[in-house]
C-alpha positions as CSV (number, residue, x, y, z in Angstrom):
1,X,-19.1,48.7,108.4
2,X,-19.1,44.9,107.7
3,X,-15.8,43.3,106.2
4,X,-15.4,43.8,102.4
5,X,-15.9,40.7,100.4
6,X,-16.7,41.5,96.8
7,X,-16.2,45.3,95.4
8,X,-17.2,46.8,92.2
9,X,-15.2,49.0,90.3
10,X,-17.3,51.3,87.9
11,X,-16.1,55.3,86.7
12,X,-19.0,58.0,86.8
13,X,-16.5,60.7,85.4
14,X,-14.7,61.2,82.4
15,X,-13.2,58.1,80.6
16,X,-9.8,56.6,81.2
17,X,-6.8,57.6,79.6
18,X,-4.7,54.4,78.1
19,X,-2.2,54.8,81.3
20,X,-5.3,54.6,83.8
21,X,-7.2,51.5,81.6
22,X,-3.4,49.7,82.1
23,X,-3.8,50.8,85.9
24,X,-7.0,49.2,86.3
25,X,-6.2,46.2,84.4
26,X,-3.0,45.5,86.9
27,X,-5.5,46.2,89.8
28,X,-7.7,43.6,89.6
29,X,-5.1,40.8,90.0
30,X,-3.5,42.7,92.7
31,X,-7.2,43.1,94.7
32,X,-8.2,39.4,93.4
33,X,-5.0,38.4,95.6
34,X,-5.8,39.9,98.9
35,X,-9.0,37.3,98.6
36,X,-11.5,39.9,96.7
37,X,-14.2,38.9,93.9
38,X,-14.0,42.1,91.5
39,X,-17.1,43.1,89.5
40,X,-14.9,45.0,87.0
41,X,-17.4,47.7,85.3
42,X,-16.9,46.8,80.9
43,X,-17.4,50.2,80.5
44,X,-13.7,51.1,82.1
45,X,-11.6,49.5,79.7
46,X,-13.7,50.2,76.6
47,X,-12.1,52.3,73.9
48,X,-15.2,54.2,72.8
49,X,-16.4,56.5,75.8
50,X,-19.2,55.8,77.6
51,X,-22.1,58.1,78.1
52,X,-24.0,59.4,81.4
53,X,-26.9,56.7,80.6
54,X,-24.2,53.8,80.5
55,X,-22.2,55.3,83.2
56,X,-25.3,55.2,85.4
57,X,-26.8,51.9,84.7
58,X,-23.3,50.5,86.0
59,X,-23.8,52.3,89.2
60,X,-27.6,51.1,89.4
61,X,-26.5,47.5,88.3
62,X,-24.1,47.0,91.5
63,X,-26.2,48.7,94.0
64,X,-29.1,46.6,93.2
65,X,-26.3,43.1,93.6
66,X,-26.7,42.2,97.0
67,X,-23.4,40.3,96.9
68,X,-21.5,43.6,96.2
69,X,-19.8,44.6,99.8
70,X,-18.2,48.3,98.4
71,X,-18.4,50.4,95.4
72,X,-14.9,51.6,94.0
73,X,-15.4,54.6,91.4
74,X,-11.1,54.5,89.5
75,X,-12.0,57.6,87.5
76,X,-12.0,61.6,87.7
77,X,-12.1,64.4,85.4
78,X,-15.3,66.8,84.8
79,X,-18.0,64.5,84.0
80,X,-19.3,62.9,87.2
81,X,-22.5,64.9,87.3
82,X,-24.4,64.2,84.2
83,X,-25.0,60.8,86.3
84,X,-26.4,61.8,89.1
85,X,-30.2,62.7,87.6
86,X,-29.7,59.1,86.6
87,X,-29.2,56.9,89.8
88,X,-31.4,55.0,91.4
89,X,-31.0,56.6,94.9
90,X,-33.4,54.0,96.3
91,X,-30.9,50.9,95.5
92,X,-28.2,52.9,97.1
93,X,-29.8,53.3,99.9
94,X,-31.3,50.2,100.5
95,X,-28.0,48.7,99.6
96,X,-25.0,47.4,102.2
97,X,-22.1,48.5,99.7
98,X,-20.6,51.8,100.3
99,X,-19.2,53.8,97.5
100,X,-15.3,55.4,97.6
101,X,-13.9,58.0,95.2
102,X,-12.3,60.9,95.2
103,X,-11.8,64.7,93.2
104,X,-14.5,64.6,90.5
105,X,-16.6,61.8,92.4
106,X,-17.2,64.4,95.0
107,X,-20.1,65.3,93.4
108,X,-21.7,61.8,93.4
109,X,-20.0,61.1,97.2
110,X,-22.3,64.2,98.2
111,X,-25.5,63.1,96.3
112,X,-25.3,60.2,98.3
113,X,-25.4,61.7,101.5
114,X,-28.3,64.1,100.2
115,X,-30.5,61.9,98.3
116,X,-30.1,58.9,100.7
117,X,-28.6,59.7,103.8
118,X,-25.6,57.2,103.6
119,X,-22.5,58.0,104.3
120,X,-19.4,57.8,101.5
121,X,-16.1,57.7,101.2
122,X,-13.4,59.8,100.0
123,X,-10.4,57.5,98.6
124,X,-8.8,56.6,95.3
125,X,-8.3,53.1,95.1
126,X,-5.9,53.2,92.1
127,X,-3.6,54.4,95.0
128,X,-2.7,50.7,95.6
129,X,-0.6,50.9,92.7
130,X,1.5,53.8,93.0
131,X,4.8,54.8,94.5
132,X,3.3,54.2,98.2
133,X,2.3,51.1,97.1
134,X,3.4,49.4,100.0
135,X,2.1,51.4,102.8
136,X,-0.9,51.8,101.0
137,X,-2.0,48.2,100.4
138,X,-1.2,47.6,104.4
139,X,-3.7,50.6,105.0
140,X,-6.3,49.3,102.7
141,X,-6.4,45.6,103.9
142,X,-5.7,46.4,108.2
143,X,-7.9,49.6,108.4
144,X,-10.3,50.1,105.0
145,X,-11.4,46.7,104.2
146,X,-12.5,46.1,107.8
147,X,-13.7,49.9,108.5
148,X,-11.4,50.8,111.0
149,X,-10.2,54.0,109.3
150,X,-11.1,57.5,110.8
151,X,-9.5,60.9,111.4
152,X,-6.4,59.5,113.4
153,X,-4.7,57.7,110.6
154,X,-5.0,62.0,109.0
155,X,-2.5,63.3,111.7
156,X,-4.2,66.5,112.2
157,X,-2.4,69.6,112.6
158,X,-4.9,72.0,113.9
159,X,-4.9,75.8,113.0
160,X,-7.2,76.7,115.2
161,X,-9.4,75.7,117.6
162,X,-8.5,72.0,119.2
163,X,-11.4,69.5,117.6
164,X,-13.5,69.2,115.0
165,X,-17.4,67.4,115.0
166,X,-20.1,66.7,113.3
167,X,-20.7,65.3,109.5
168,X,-17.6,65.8,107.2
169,X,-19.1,66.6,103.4
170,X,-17.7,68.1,100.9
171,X,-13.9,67.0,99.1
172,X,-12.6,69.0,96.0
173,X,-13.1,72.1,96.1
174,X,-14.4,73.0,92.3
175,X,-16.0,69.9,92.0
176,X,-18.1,70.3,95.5
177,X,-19.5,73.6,94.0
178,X,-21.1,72.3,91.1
179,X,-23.9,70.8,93.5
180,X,-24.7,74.4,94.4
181,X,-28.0,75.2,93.8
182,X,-29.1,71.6,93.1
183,X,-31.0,68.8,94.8
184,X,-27.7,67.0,95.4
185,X,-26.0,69.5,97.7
186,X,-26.2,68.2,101.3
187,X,-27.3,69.7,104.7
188,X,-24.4,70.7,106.1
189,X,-25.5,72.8,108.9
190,X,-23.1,71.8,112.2
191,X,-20.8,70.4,110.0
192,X,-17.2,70.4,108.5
193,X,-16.6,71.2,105.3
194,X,-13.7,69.2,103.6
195,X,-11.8,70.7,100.6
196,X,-8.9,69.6,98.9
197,X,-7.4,70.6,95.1
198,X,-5.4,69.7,92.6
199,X,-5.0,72.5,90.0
200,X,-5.7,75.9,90.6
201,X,-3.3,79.0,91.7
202,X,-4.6,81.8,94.7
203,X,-6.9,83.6,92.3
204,X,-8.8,80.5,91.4
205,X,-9.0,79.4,95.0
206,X,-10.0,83.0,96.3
207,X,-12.6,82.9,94.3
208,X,-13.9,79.4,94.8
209,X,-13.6,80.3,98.3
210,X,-15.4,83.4,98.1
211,X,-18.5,81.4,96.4
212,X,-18.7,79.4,99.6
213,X,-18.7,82.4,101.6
214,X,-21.8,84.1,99.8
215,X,-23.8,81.1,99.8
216,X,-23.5,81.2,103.3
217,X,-21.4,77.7,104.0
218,X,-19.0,79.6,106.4
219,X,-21.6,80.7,108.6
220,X,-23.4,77.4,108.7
221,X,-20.6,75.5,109.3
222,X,-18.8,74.3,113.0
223,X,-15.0,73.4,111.3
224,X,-12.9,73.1,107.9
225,X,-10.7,69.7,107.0
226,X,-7.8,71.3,104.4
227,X,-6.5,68.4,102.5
228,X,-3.8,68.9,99.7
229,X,-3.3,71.5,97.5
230,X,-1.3,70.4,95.1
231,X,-0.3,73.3,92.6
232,X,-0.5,76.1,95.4
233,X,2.1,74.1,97.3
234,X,4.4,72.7,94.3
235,X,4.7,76.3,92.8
236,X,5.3,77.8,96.3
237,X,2.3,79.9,95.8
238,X,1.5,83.0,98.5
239,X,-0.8,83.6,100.5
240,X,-0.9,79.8,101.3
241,X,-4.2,78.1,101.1
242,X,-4.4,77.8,105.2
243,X,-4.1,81.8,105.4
244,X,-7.0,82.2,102.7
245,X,-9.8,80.0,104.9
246,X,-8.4,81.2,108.3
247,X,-9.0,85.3,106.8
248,X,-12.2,83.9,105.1
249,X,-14.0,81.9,107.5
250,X,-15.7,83.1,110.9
251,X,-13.1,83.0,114.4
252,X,-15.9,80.7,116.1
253,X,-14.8,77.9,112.7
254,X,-12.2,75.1,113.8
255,X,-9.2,74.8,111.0
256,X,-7.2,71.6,110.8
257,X,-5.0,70.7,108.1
258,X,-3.7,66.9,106.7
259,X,-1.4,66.0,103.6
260,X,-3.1,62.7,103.9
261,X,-6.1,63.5,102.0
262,X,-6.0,65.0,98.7
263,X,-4.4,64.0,95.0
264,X,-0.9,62.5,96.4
265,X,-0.7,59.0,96.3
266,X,-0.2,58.6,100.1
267,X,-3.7,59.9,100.5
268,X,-5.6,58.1,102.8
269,X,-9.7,57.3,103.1
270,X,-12.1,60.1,104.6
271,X,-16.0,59.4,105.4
272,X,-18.4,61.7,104.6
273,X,-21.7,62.3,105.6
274,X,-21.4,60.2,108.9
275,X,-20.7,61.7,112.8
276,X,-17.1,62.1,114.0
């Protein structure tokens, strides 16, 4: 991955709330410091929302820029895959830039890898902002920037089994799901299946799991990534979410766990869709 000169910041999902537009607006000057060019997407700080067609023709419209070094997607919600009929998967390919988002943006992360065979990553840049502020921005410009990330800065606990190879693909767990059954959803045979939440309480996620299980994931599958799961662990919730894959997935499927990945604001960059 070459050194990140000029980024993009677009949003493919549902439009900001006025606390995120303010965000984004006190990001720019904050990125423009560390020596960045910012193509900041009109579209983000607009007041009227923007539909799929707009929301897409931003994507398109950096892709095609050689100049543009990464792709930065602020938003998340629901909406992130009325785009995806809608991008030119030729310009992303051919292009240089890679493209970071997280929760929602799973859906277009994994489209990527499908329709082009490009690796993305899984990171929230609006991160730089919050209460690890600090640490974050030192992670971003040392280890994201250049593309010297990978697994190690997750501290891996393992559950079972000792390692974990192959392509990573998935992220959210709801969101990864809504690719079933379309032309977006990735190979993911030998892989490792990432999932993370937000919301959702043991019924929601037994269920989500169970999808995965009768499509057949689990048994295609070499290892599971368990980010955060953030209401299950705030409301003490039982059984935990690392009992629920390790009763649902086959013996023969590594399980490693990280709180660096998922919706706190110490979360930390993941790629998908490349070899680990």
């Amino acid at each position: 991955m070459e050194t990140v000169k000029k980024i993009a910041l677009v949003g493919c999902s549902d439009p900001l709330p006025r606390h995120e537009k303010e965000d984004v607006a006190r990001l720019r000057p904050l990125l423009e410091a560390m020596e960045l060019t910012v193509d900041l997407s009109p579209l983000l700080l607009r007041e009227t929302p923007a539909k799929p067609e707009e929301k897409a023709a931003e994507m398109n419209r950096v892709f095609r820029d050689p100049s543009v070094d990464a792709v930065f997607d602020v938003s998340g919600g629901d909406l992130a895959n009325t785009v995806l009929p809608l991008l030119d998967y030729k310009a992303i390919g051919a292009s240089h830039a890679t493209f970071y988002g997280f929760s929602d943006l799973t859906v277009v992360i994994n489209a990527i890898i499908a329709k082009t065979g490009r690796p993305a990553v899984n990171y929230q840049i609006r991160n730089l902002l919050y209460r690890d502020a600090a640490a974050q921005q030192a992670f971003f410009k040392e280890k994201l920037l250049p593309g010297r990330f990978s697994l190690d800065d997750l501290h891996l606990l393992f559950l079972r089994g000792e390692r974990l190879s192959g392509k990573i693909y998935g992220g959210n767990v709801r969101c990864f799901l809504k690719l079933a059954g379309t032309p977006y959803w990735p190979e993911i045979n030998g892989g490792v299946l990432l999932l993370e939440s937000l919301g959702g309480g043991v019924y929601q996620m037994v269920t989500a799991l169970e999808q995965y299980r009768q499509m057949g994931v689990f048994d295609r599958i070499d290892g599971v990534l368990l980010g955060t799961f953030t209401k299950m662990k705030e409301d003490g919730l039982t059984p935990p979410i690392e009992e629920l894959v390790l009763a649902m997935t086959p013996p023969r499927v590594a399980v490693a766990e990280t709180s660096l990945v998922g919706h706190y604001p110490d979360a930390r960059a993941v790629m998908l869709g490349a070899e680990i």
